[in-house]
C-alpha positions in Angstrom: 144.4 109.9 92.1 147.8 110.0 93.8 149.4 107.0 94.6 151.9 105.8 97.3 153.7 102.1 97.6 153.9 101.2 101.5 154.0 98.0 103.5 151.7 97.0 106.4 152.8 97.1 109.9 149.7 96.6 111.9 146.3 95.9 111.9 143.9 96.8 114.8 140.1 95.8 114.4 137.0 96.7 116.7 133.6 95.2 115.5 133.6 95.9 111.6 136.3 99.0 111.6 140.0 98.8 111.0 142.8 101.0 111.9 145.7 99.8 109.3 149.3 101.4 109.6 152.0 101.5 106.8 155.6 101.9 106.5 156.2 104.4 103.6 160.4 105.4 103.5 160.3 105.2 107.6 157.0 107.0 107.9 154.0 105.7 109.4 150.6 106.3 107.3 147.3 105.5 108.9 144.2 104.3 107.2 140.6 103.9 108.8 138.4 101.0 106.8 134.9 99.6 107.5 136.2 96.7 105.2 139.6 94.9 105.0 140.3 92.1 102.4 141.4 89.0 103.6 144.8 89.0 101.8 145.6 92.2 103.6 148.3 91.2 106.5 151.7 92.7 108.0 154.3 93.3 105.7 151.8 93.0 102.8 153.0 95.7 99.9 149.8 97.4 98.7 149.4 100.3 96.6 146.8 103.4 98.4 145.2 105.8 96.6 144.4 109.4 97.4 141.8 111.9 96.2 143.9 115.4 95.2 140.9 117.0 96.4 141.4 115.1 100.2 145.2 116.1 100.1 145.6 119.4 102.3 148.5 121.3 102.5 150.2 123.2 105.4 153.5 125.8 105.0 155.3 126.5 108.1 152.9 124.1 109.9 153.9 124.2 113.4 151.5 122.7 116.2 149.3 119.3 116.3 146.5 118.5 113.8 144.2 115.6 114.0 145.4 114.7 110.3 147.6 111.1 111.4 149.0 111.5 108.0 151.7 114.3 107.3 154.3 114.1 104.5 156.6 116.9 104.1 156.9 117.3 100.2 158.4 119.3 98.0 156.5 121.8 95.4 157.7 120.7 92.0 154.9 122.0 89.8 152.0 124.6 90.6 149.4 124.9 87.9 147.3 127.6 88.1 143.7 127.9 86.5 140.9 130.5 87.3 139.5 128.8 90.4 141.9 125.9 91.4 145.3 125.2 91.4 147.0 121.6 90.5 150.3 121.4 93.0 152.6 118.7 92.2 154.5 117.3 95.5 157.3 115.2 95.9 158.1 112.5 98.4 160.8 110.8 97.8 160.6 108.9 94.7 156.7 109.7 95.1 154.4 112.3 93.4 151.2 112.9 95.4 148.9 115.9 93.5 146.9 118.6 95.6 143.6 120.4 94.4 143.2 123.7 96.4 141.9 126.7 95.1 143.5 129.2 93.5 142.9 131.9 96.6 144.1 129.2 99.1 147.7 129.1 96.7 147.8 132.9 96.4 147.5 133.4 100.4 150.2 130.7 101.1 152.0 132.7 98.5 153.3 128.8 97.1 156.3 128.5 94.9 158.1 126.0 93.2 160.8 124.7 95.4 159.1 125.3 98.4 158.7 122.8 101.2 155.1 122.2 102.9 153.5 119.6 105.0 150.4 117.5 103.4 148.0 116.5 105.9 145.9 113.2 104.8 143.0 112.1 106.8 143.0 108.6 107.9 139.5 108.0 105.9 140.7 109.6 103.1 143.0 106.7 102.0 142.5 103.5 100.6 143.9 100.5 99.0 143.5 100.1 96.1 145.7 97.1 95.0 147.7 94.4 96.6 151.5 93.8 95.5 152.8 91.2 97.4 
């Protein structure tokens, strides 16, 4: 699971779904729940949690996308094994990991070095622990 450090900046509810926003280093990250705990409030530090698998990444990404969340990262590592490839990204002082296939890292001829854009659904992040 990657992990990423961010601070709440809104909450909007609607019946039992919530549409929480995050400050991480000046970008906004949006997460869709069905549940919210209680301790969860604005400028609440959390820790969220991301699948590899649910991290998608873009390379010369121009246009819209209905991914809310997009991090430009940097490549810092790209393991490659017989169907899938492990591609370490930095953000900042973060390291978020993508699983794509190995076909999908050959045709966006990735390298080490190389800046892309990773697209996270809003439903594919979560919290998964509560700092301050």
């Amino acid at each position: 699971m990657s992990q990423i450090v961010a601070t709440v900046t809104s909450i909007e509810n609607c019946d039992s779904l919530h549409i929480v926003k995050f400050d991480f280093y000046d970008q906004t990250l949006s997460m869709m729940s069905l549940e919210l705990d209680d301790k969860i409030k604005i400028n609440t530090q959390v820790k969220l949690t991301v699948k590899p698998t649910n991290i998608v990444i873009g390379k010369n990404f121009l246009g819209e996308i209905s991914h809310s969340n997009q991090l430009v990262c940097i490549i810092k590592d790209i393991k490659n094994g017989q169907l899938l490839s492990s591609v370490k990204l930095q953000n900042f002082d973060t390291t978020l990991e993508s699983i794509i296939t190995c076909q999908s890292s050959k045709n966006l001829n990735l390298k080490e070095g190389d800046t892309i854009t990773a697209f996270i659904k809003a439903n594919d992040l979560s919290i998964s622990e509560v700092l301050s």
